[in-house]
C-alpha positions in Angstrom: 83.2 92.9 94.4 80.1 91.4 96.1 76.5 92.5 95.2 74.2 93.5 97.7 71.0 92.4 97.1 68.3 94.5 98.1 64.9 93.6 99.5 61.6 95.3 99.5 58.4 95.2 101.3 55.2 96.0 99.1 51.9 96.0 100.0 48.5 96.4 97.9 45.3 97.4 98.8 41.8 97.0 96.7 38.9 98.9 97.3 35.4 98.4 95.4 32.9 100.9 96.2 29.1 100.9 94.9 29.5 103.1 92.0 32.3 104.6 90.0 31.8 108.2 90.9 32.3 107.6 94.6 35.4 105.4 93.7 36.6 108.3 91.2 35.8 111.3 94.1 38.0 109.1 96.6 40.8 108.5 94.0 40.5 112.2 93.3 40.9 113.0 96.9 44.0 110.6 98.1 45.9 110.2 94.7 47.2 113.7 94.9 48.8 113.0 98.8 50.9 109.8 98.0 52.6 111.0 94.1 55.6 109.4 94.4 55.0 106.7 97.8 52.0 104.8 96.4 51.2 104.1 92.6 46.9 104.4 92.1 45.1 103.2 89.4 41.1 103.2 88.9 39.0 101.2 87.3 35.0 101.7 87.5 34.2 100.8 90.9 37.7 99.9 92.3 40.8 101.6 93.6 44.1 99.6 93.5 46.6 101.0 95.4 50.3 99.5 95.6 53.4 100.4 97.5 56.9 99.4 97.8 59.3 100.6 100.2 63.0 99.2 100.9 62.5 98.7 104.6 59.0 96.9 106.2 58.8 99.8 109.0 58.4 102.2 106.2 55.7 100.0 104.3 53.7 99.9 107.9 53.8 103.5 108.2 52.7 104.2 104.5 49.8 102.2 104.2 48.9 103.4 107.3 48.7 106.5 106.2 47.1 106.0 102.9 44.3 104.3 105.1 43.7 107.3 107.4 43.3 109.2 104.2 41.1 107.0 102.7 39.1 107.2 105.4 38.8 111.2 105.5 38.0 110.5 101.7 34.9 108.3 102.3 33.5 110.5 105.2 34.0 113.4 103.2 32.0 111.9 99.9 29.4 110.6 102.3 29.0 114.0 104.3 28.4 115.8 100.6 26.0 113.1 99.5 24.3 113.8 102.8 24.3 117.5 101.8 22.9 116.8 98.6 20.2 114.7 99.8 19.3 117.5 102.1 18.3 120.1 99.5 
């Protein structure tokens, strides 16, 4: 019997933010959405995210996703730091 090989796509994204407790609000915030799609890990001021998906459709659509919440991450953090300021 022939093998079937199989191929994966996998992307990875870096992020490095200006201090560690914005990075760790915004891994707070999107780590809990992608358990079991995207593996996280923080370190100080960066956020290295990597996925791997069997078909490069699915990659494109994850990312994608992780992105969008990223970004409702960061605007959130900066909205409360505006808030903060505020008071």
């Amino acid at each position: 019997m022939e093998e079937k090989s199989v191929r994966t796509s996998s992307g990875v994204i870096t992020l490095n933010y200006d201090s560690s407790e914005k990075a760790k609000s915004i891994f707070g915030a999107v780590d809990v959405d992608n358990k079991g799609y995207v593996t996280a890990r923080l370190d100080g001021r960066k956020i290295f995210f990597q996925c791997q998906c069997q078909e490069p459709g699915m990659l494109k659509n994850t990312l994608d996703d992780l992105l969008s919440c990223i970004g409702i991450a960061e605007r959130m953090v900066e909205f409360q730091n505006n808030e903060s300021s505020e008071k």
